[in-house]
Each structure stands twice: as structure tokens, then as C-alpha cells.
N, CA, C and O atoms as CSV, one atom per row, in Angstrom:
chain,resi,resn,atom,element,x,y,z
A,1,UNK,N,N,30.842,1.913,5.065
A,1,UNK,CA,C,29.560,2.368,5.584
A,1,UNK,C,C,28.472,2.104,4.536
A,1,UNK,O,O,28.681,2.347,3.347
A,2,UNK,N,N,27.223,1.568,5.012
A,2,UNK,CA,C,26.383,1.854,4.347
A,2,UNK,C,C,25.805,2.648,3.423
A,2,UNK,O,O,25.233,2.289,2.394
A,3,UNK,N,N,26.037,4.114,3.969
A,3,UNK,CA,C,25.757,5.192,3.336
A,3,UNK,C,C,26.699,5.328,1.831
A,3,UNK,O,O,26.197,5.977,0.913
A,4,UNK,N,N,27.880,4.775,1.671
A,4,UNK,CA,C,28.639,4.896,0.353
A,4,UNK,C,C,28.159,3.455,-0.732
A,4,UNK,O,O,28.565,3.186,-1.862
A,5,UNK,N,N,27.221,2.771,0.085
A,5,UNK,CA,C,26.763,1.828,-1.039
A,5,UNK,C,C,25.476,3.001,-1.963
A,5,UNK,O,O,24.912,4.033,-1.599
A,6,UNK,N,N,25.430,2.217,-3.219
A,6,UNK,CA,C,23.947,2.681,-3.810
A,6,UNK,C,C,23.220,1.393,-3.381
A,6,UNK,O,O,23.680,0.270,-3.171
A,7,UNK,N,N,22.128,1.797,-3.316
A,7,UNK,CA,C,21.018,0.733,-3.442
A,7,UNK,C,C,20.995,-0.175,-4.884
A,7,UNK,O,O,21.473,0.539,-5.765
A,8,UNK,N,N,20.664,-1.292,-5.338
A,8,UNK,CA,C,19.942,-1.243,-6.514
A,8,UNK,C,C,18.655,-1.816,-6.612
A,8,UNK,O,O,18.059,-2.464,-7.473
A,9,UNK,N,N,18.347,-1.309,-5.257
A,9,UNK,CA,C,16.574,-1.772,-5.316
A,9,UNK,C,C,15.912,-0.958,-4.173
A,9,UNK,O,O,16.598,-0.421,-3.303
A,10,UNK,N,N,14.749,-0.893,-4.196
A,10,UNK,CA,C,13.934,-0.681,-3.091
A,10,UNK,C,C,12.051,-0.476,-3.351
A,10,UNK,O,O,11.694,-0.045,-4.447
A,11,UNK,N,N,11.437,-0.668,-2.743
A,11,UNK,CA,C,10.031,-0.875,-3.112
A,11,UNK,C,C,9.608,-0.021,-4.398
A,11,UNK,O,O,10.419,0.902,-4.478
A,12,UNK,N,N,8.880,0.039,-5.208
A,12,UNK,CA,C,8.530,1.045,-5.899
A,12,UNK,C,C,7.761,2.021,-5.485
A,12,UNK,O,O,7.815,3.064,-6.137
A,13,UNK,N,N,6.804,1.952,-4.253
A,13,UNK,CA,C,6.135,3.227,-3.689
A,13,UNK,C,C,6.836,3.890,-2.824
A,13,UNK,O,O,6.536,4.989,-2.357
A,14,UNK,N,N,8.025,3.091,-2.519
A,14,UNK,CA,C,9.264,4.050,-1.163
A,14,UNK,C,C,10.032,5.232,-1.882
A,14,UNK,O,O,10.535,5.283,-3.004
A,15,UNK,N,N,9.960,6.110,-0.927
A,15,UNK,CA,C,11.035,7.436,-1.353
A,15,UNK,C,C,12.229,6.786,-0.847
A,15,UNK,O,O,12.389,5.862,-0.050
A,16,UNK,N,N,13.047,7.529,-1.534
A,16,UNK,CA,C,14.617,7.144,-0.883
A,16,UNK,C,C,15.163,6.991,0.123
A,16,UNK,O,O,15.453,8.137,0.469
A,17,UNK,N,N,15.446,6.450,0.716
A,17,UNK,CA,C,16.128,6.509,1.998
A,17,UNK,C,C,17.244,7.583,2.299
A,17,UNK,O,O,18.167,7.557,1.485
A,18,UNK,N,N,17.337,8.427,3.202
A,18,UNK,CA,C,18.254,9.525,3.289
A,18,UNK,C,C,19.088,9.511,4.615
A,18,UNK,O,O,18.749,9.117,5.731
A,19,UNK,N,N,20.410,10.111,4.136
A,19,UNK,CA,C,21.490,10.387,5.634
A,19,UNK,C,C,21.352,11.467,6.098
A,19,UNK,O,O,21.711,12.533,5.596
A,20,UNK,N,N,20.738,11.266,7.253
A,20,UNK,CA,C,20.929,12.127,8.240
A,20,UNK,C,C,21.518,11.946,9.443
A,20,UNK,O,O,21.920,10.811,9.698
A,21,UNK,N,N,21.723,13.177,10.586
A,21,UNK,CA,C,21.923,13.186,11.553
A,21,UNK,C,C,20.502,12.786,12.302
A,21,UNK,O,O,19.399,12.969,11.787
A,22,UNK,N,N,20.705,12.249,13.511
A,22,UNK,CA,C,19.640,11.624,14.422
A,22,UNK,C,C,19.993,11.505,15.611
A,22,UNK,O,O,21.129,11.264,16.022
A,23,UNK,N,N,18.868,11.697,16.322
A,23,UNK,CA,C,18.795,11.216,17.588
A,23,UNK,C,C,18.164,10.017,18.402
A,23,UNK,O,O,16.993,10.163,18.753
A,24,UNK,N,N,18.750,8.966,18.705
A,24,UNK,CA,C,18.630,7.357,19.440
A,24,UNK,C,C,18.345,7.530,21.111
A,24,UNK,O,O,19.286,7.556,21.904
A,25,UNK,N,N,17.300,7.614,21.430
A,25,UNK,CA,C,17.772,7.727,22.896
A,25,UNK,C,C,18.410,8.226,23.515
A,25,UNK,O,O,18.960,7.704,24.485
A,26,UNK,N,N,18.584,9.714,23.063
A,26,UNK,CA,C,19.843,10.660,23.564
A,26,UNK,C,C,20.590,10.839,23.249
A,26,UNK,O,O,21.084,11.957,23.397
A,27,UNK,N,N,21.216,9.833,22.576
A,27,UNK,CA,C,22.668,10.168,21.829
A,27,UNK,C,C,22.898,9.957,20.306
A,27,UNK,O,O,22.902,8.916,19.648
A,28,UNK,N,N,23.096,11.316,19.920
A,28,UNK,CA,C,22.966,11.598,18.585
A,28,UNK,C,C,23.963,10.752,17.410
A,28,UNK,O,O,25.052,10.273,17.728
A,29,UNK,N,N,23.462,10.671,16.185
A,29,UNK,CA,C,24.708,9.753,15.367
A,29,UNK,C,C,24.557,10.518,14.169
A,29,UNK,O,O,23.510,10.598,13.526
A,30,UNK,N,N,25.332,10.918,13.970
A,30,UNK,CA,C,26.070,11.440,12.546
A,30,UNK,C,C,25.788,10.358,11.139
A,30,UNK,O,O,26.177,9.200,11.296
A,31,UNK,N,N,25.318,10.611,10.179
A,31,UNK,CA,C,25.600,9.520,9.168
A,31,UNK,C,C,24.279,8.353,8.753
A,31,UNK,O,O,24.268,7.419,7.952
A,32,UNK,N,N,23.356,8.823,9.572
A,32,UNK,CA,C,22.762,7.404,10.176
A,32,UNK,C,C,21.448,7.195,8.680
A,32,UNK,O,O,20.707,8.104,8.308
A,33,UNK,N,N,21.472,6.343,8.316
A,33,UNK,CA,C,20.555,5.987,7.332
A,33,UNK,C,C,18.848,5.736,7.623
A,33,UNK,O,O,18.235,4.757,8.048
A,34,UNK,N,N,18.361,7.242,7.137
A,34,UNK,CA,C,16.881,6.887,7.952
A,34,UNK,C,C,15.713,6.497,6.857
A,34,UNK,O,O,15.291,7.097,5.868
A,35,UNK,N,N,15.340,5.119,7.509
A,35,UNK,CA,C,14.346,4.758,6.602
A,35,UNK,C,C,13.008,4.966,6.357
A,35,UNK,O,O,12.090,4.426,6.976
A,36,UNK,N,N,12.880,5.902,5.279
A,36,UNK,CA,C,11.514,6.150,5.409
A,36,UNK,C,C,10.696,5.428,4.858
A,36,UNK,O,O,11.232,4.515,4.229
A,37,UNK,N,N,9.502,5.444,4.817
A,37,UNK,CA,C,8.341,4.209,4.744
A,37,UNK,C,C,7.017,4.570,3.850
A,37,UNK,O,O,5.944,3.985,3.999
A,38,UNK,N,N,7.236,5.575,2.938
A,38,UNK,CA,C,5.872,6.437,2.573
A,38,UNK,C,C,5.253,5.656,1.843
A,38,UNK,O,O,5.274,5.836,0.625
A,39,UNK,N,N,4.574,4.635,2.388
A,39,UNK,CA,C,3.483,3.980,1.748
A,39,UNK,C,C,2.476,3.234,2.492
A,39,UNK,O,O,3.095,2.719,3.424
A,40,UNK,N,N,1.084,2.864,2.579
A,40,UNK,CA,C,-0.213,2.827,3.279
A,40,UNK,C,C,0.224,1.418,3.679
A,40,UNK,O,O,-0.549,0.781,4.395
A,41,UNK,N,N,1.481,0.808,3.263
A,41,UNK,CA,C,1.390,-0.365,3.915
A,41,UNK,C,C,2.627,-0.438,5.268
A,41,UNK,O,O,2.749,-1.577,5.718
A,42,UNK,N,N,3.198,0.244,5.690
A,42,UNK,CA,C,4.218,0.657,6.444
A,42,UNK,C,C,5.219,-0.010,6.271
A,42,UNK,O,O,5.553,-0.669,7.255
A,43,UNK,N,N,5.901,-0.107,5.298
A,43,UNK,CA,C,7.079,-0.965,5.276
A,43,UNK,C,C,7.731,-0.494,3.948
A,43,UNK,O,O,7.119,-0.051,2.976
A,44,UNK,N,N,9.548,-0.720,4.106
A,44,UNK,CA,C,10.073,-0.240,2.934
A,44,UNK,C,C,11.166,-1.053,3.263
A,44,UNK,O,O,11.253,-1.633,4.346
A,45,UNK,N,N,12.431,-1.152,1.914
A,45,UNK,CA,C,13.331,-1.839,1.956
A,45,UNK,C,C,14.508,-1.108,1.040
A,45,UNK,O,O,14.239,-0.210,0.242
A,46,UNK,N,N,15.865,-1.619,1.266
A,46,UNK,CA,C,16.750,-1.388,0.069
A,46,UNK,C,C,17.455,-2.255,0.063
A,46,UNK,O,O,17.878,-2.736,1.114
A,47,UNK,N,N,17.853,-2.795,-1.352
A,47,UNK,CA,C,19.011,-3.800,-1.685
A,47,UNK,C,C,19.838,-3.511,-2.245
A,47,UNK,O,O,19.821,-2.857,-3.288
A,48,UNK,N,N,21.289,-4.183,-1.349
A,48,UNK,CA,C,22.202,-3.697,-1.721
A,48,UNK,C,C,23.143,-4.832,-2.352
A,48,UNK,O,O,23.051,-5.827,-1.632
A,49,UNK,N,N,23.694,-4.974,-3.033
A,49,UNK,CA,C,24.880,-6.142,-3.701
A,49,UNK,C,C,26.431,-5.660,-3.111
A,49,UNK,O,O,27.103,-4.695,-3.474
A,50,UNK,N,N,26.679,-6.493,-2.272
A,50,UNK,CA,C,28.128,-7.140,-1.375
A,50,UNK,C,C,28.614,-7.964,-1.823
A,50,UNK,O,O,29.657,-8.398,-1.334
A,51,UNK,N,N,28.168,-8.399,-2.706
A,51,UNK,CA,C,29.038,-9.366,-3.365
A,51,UNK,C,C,30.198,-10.565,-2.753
A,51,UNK,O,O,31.247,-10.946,-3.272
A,52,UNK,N,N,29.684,-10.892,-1.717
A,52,UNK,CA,C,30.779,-11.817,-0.468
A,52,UNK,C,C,31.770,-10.898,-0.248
A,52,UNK,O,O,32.774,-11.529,0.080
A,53,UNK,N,N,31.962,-9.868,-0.263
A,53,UNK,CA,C,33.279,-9.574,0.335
A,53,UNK,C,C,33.407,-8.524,1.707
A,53,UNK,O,O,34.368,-7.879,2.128
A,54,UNK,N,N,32.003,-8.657,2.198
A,54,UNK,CA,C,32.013,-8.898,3.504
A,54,UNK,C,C,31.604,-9.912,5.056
A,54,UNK,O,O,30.633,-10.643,4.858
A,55,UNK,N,N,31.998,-9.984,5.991
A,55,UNK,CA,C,32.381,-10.991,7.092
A,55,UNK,C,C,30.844,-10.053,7.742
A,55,UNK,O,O,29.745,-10.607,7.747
A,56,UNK,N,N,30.932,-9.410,7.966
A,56,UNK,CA,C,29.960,-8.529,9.087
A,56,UNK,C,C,28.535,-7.341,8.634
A,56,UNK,O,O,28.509,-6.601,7.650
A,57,UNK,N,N,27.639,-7.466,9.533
A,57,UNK,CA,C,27.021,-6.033,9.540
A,57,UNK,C,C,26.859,-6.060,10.987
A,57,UNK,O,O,26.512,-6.836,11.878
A,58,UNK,N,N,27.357,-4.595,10.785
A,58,UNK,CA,C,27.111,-3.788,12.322
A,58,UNK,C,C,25.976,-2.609,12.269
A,58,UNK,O,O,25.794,-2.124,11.153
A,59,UNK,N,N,25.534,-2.318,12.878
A,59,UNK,CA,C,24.150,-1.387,13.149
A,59,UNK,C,C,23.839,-1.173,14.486
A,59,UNK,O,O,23.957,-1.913,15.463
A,60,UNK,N,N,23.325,0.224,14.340
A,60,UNK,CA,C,22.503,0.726,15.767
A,60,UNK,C,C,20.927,0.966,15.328
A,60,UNK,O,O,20.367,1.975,14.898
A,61,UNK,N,N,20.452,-0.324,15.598
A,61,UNK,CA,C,18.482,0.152,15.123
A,61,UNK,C,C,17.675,0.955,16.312
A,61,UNK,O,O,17.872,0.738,17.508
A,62,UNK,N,N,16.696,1.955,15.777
A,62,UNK,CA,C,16.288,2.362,16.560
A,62,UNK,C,C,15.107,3.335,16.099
A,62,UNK,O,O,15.171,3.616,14.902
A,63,UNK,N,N,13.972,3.947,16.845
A,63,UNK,CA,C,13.198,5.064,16.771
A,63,UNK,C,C,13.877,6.433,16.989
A,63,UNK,O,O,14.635,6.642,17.936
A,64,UNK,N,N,13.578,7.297,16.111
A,64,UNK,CA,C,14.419,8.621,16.323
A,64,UNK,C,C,13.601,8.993,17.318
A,64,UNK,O,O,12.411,8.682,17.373
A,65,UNK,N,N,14.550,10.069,18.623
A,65,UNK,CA,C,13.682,10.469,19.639
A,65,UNK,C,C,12.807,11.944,18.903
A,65,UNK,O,O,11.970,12.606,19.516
A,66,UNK,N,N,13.077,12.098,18.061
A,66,UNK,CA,C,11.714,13.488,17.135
A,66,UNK,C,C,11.122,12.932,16.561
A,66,UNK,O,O,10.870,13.472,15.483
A,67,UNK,N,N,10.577,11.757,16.747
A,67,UNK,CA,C,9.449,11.012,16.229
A,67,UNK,C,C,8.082,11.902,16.558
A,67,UNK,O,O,7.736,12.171,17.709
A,68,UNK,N,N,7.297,12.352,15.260
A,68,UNK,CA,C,6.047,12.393,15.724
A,68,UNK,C,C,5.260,11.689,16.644
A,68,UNK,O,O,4.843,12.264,17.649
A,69,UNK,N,N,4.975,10.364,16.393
A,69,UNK,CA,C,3.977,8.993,16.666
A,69,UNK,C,C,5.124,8.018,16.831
A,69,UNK,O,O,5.038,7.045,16.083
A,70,UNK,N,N,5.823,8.036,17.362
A,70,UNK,CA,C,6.678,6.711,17.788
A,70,UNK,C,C,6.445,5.434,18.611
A,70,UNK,O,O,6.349,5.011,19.763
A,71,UNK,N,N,6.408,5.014,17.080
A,71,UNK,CA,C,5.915,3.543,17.299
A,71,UNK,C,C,6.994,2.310,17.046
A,71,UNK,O,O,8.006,2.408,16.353
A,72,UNK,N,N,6.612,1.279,17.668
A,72,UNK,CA,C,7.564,0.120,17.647
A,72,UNK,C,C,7.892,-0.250,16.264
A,72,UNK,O,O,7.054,-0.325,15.365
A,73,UNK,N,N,9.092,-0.467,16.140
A,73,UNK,CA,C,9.331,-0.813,13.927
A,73,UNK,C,C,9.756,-2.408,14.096
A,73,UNK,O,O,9.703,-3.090,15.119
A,74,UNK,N,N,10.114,-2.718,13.010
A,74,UNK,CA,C,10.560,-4.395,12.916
A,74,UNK,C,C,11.730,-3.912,12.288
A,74,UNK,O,O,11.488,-3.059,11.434
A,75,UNK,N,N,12.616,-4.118,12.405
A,75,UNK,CA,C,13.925,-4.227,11.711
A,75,UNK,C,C,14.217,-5.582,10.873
A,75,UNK,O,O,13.736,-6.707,11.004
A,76,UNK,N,N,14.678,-5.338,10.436
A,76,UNK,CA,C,14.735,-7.538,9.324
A,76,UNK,C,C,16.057,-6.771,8.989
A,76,UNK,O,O,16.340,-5.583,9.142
A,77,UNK,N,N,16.900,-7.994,8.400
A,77,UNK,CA,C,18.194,-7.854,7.421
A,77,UNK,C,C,17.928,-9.613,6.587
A,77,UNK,O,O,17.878,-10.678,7.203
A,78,UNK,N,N,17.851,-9.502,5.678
A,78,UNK,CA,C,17.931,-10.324,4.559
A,78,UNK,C,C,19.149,-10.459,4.108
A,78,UNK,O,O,19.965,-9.537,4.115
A,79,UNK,N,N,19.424,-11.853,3.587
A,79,UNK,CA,C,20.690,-12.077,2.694
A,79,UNK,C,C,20.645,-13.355,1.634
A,79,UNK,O,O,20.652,-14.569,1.836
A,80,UNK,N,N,20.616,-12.877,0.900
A,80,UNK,CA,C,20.058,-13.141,-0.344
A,80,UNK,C,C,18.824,-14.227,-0.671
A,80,UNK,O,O,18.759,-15.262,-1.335
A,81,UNK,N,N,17.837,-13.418,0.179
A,81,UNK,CA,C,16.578,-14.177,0.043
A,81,UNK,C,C,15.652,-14.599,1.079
A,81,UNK,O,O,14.442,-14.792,1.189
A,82,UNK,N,N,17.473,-14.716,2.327
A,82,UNK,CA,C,16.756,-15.676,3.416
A,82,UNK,C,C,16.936,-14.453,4.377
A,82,UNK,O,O,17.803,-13.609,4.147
A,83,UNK,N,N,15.850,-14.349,5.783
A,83,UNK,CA,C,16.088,-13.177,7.302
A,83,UNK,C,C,17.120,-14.028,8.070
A,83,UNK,O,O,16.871,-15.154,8.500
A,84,UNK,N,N,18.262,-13.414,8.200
A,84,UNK,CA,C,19.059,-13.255,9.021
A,84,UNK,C,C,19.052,-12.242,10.399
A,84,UNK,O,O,19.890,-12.063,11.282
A,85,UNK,N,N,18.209,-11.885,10.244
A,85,UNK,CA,C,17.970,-10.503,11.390
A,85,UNK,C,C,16.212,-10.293,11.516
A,85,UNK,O,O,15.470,-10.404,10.540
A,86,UNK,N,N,15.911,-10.090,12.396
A,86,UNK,CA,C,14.560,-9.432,12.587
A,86,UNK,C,C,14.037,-9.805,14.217
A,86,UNK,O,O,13.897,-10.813,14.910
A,87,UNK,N,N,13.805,-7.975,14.376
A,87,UNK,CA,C,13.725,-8.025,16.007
A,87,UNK,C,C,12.689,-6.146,15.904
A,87,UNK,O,O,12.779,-5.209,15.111
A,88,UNK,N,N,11.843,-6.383,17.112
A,88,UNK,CA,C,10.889,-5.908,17.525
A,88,UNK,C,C,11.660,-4.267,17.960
A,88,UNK,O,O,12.677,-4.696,18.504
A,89,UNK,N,N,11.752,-3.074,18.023
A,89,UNK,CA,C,12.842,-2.446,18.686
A,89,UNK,C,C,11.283,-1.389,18.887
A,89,UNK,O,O,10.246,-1.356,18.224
A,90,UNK,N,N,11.679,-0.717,19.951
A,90,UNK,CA,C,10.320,-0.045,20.610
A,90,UNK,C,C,10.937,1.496,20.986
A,90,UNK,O,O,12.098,1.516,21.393
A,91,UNK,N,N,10.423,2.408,20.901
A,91,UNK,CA,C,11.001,3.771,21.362
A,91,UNK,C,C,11.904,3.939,22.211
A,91,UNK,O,O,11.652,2.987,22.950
A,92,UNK,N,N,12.838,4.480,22.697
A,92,UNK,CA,C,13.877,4.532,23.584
A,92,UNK,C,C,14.343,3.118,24.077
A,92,UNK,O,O,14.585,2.986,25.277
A,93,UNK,N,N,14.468,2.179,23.326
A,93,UNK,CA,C,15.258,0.926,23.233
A,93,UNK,C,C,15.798,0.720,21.756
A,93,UNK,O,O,15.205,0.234,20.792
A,94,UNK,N,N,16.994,1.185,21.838
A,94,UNK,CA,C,17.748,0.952,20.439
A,94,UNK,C,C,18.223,-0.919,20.594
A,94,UNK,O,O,18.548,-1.594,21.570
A,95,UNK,N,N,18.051,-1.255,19.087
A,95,UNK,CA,C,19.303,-2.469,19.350
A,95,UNK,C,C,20.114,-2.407,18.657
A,95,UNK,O,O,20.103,-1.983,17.501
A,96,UNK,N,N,21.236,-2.965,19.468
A,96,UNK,CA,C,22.941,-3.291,18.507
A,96,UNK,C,C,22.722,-4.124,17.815
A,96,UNK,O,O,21.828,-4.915,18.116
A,97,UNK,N,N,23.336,-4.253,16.806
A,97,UNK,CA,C,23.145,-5.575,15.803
A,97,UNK,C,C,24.372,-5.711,15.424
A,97,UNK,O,O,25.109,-4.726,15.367
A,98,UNK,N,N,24.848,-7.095,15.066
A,98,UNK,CA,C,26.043,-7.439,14.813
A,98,UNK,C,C,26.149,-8.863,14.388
A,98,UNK,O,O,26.324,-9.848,15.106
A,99,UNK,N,N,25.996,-8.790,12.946
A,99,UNK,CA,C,25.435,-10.820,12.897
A,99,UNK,C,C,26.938,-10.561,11.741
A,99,UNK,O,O,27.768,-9.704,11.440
A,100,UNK,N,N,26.454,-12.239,11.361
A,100,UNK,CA,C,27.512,-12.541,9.932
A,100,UNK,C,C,26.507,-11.902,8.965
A,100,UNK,O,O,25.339,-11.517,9.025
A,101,UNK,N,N,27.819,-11.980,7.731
A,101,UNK,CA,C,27.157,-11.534,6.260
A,101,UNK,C,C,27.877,-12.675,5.319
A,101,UNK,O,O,27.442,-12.673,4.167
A,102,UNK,N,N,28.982,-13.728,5.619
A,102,UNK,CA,C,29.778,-13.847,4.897
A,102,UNK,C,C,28.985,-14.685,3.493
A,102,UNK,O,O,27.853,-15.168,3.475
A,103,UNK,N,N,30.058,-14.653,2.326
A,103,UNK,CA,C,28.679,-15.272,1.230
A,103,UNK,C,C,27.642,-14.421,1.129
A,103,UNK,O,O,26.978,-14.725,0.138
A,104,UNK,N,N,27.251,-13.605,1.631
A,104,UNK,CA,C,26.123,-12.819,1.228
A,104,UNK,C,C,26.680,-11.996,0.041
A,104,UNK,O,O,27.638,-11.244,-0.135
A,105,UNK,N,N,25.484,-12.553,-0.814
A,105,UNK,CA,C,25.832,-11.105,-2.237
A,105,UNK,C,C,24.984,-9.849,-2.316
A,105,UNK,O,O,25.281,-8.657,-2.392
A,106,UNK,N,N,23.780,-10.532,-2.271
A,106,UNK,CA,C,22.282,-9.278,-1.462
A,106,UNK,C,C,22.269,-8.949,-0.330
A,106,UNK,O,O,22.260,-9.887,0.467
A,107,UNK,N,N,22.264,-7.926,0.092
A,107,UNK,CA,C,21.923,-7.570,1.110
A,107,UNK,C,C,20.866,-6.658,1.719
A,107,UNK,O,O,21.121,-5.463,1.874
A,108,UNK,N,N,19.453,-7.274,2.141
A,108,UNK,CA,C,18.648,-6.096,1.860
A,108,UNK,C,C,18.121,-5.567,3.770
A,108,UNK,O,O,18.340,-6.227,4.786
A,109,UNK,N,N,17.658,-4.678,3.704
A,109,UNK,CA,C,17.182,-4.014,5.065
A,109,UNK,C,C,16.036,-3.591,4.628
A,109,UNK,O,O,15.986,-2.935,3.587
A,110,UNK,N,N,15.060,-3.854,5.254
A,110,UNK,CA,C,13.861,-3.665,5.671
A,110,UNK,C,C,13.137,-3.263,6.753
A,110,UNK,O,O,13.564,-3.902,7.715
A,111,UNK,N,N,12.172,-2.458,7.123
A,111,UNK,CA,C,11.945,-1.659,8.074
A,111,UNK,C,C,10.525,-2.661,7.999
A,111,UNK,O,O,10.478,-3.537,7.136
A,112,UNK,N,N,9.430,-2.474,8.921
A,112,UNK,CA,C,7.797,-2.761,9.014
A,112,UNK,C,C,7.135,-1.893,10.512
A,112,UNK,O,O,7.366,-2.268,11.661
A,113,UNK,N,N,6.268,-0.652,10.126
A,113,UNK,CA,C,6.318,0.189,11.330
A,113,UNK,C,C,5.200,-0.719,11.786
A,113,UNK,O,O,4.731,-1.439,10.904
A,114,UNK,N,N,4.610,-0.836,13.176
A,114,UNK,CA,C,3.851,-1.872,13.533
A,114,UNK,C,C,2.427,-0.621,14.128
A,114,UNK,O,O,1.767,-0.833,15.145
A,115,UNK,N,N,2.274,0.345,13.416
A,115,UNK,CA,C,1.074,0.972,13.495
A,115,UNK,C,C,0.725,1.794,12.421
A,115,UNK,O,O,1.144,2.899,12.077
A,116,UNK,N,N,-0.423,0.778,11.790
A,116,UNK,CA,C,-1.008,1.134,10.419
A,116,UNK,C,C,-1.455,3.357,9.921
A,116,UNK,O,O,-1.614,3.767,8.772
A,117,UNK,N,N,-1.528,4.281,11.269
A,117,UNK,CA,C,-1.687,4.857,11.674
A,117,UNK,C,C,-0.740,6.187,11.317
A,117,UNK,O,O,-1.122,7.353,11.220
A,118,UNK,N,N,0.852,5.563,11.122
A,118,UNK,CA,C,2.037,6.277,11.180
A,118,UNK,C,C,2.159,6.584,9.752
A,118,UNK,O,O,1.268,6.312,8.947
A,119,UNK,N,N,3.015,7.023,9.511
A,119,UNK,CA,C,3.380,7.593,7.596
A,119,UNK,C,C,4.959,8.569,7.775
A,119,UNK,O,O,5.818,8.638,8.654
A,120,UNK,N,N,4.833,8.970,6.947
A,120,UNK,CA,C,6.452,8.907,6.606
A,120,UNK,C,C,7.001,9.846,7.533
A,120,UNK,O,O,8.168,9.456,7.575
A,121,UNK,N,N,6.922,10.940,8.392
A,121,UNK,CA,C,7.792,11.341,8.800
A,121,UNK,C,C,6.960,11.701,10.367
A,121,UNK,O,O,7.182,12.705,11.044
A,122,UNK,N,N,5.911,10.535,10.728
A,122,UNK,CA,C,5.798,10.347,11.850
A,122,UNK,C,C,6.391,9.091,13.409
A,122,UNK,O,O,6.486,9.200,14.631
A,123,UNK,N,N,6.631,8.076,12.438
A,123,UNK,CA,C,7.902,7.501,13.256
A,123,UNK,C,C,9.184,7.144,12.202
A,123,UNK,O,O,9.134,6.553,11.124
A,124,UNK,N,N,10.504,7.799,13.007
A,124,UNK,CA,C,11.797,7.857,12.290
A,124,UNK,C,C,12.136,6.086,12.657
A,124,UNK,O,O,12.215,5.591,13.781
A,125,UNK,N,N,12.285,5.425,11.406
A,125,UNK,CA,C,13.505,4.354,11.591
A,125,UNK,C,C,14.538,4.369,11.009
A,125,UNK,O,O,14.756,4.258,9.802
A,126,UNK,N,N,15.299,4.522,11.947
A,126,UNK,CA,C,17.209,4.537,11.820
A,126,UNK,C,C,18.283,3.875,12.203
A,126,UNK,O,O,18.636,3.672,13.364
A,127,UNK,N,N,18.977,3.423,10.908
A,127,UNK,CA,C,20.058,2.481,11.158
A,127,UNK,C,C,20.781,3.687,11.142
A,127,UNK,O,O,20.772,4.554,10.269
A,128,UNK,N,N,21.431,3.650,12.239
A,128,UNK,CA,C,22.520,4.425,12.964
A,128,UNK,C,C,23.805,3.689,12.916
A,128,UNK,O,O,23.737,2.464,12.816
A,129,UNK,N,N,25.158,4.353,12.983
A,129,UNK,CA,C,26.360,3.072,11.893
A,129,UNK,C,C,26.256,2.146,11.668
A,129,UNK,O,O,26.661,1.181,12.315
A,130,UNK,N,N,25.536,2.151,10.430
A,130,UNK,CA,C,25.222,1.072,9.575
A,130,UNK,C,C,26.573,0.758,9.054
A,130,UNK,O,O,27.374,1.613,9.432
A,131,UNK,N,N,26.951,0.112,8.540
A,131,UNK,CA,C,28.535,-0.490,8.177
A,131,UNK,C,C,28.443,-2.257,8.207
A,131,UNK,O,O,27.803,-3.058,8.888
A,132,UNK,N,N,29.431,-2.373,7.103
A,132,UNK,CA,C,29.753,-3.866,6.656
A,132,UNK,C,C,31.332,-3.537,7.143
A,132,UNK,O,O,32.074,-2.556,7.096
A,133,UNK,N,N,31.401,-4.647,7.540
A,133,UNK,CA,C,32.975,-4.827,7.717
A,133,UNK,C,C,33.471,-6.420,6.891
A,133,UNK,O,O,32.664,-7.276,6.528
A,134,UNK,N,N,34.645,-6.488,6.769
A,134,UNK,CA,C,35.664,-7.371,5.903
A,134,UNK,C,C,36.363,-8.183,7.240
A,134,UNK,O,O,37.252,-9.015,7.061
């Protein structure tokens, strides 16, 4: 799981990213890594080092339904340098994600809330089982 990696990066104006429980469109997820964004430019990231020795990332992206201001986010997944992932996900439309990782040594996730308006704990973005698999 995601949640047992450390980061060894993430913006310098971002607070940490934290596990919580959440709610996706009704159905709640245990574990789920919510990214918060506290900075005037709406966007935050964390990198993580996989070092190739995983095949997969799996994820549930989405807006938490206790969103203050829930607004549409960008989800991205980076691997080592280059977007492998990035898709539009809008309130009560979660997406599954499920790409390759293999060879990836970085692995970073990035959020971008798409309303200059929002701040940190007015729209929730959450990777919900986040997990690398082998």
C-alpha cells in the first residue's frame, strides 16, 4: 500500500499528505491517502522511490463526498519524470486507475484542484487503495 511508503519529496508549501478514512461516492474506504493542497496555487505532490520492483499501480481517484467546494481535481501519476496518468475526475465520478509502473524508480502523484477558489480542506482529493503491486 501506499500508505506504508514514506515520501521523499513533496512541494515545499504542501502539508503532508494524511490517511484517512473517506467517503467516494457513497462508499467509504478505509486507508485512503488524502491529498491535501495548502497552497494559493492548488496543486501538491509526493515522491515516492519503487525502485523497479513494482509491475502495477492501482487506485481509486476521487472527490471526497464532505467536500466543502467540490471541485473537479486532475489526478497525474509520474514515473520518473515522464505522466503516465492524468485524467479530469469531477465530484461523484471516481476513477479506477490501473496502469504499468514497471522500471519505474520515482514514483510521484500529483493532485491540481481546477478552482483557484478552493484551499485545503475545501475540496478532498483521495487516492482511495492506493497500492503498487509486484
Amino acid at each position: 500500500m501506499i500508505k506504508d511508503l514514506v515520501p521523499i519529496e513533496q512541494d515545499i508549501w504542501d502539508t503532508p499528505w494524511e490517511i484517512v478514512e473517506a467517503q467516494i461516492d457513497g462508499e467509504v474506504y478505509p486507508d485512503t491517502l488524502w491529498a491535501t493542497n495548502c497552497s494559493i496555487i492548488q496543486t501538491g505532490r509526493q515522491v515516492y522511490v519503487i525502485g523497479k520492483d513494482y509491475t502495477r499501480f492501482k487506485s481509486i481517484a476521487g472527490v471526497g463526498d464532505f467536500s466543502k467546494r467540490a471541485s473537479p481535481v486532475y489526478f497525474s501519476i509520474i514515473g520518473d519524470g515522464e505522466t503516465i496518468y492524468k485524467r479530469k475526475v469531477r465530484p461523484g465520478t471516481p476513477a479506477s486507475i490501473n496502469i504499468p509502473v514497471s522500471g519505474v524508480i520515482q514514483l510521484t502523484l500529483k493532485i491540481e484542484i481546477d478552482d483557484y477558489n478552493s484551499d485545503c480542506d475545501k475540496t478532498l482529493a483521495l487516492w482511495a487503495k492506493a497500492r503498487l503491486e509486484r
